[in-house]
N, C-alpha and C positions, 0 to 999 in steps of 0.2 A: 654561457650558463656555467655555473658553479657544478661540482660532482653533487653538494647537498640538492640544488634542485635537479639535476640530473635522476638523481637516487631518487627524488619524490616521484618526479613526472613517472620514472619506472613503477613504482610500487600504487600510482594511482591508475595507472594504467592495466597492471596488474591486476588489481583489487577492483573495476570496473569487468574484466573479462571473467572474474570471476564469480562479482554477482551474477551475468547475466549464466551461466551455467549454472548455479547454485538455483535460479527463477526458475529454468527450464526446466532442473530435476523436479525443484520441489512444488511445480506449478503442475506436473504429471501426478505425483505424489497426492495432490488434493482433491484432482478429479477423482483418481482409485480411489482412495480412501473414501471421501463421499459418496460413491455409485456403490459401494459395498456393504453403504447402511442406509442405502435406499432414497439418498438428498435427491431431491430435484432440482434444489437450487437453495443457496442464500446470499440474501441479502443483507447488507452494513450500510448501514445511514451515520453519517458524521457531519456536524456544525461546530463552528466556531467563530470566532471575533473577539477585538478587545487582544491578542496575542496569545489566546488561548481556545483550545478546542483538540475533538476529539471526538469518539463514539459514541452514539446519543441511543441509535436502538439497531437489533439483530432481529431478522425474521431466518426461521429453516421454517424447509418446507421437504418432506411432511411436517407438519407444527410437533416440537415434542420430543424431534430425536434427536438423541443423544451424542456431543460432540466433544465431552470432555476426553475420552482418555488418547496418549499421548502417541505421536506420531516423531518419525526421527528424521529431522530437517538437515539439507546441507546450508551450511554459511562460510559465508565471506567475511573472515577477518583479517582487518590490515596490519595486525601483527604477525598476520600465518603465511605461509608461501602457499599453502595447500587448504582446501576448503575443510572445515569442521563440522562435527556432526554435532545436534542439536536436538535433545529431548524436549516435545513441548504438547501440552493439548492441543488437539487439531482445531478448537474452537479459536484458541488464543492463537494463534499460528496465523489461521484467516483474519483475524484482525492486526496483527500485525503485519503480514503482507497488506493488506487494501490500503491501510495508512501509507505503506512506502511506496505503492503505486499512486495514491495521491499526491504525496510527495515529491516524485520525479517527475508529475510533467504540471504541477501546481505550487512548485515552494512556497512558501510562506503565506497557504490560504488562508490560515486562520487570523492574520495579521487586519489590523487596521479594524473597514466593517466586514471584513470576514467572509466567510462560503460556508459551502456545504456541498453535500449530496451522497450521493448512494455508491457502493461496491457491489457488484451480485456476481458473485460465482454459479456462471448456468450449467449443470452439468451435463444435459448432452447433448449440447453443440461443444462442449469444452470451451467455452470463452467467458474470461470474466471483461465484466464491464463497466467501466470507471464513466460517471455520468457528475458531471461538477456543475457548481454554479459561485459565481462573483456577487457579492452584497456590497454596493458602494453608495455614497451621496455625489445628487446630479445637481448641477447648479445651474438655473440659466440668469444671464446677464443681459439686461438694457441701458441704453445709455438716449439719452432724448436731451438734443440743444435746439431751443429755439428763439 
């Protein structure tokens, strides 16, 4: 191996240990935060296909409360040696986590015919939970000689 991929496999390596500490804060972060304005739980629904998609609809529950203002997130950037702090709505927060958890264990759902499904952050069991689905065409074939 070259030092340049040397230097990479380091700084990917890196940058993977620090997502998963940067999740675990900010994965704590959103239970509290939600149990402290009374969330039971929400839900993210996202579809896509065609190579595009995305969030399609949010339920909170209670219905109604209020998840705009801003919570201070850690992140992982692979220009940083050390994780950065991150002002953002706690609403917009939860949607962009549920996307990267879809993400990591679905790349490229939206591709082709596409998927979907739900995120729901349950708050008290503390789990959220990534529910997917695959949209494809099935084809069956015969062949008959006689």
């Amino acid at each position: 191996m070259t030092d340049i991929m040397h230097e990479f496999e380091r700084r990917r390596l890196h940058l993977e240990a620090m997502d998963k500490e940067s999740f675990s804060h900010n994965r704590e972060l959103f239970f509290v935060a939600l149990q402290a304005r009374g969330v039971t739980s929400v839900e993210i629904r996202y579809e896509g296909s065609g190579d595009s998609g995305g969030i399609e609809d949010r339920t909170v529950l209670p219905d109604g409360t209020d998840l705009s203002d801003e919570i201070m997130l850690l992140v992982a950037d692979w220009h940083q040696e050390k994780l950065v702090t991150k002002a953002m709505p706690l609403i917009e927060a939860l949607d962009e986590t549920a996307m990267q958890l879809v993400e990591r264990e679905h790349g490229g759902w939206e591709n082709n015919e596409g998927g979907g499904g739900t995120v729901t952050f349950d708050v008290e069991p503390r789990e959220i939970l990534v529910e997917h689905h695959d949209y494809y065409i099935q084809r069956d074939e015969y062949s008959h000689s006689y």
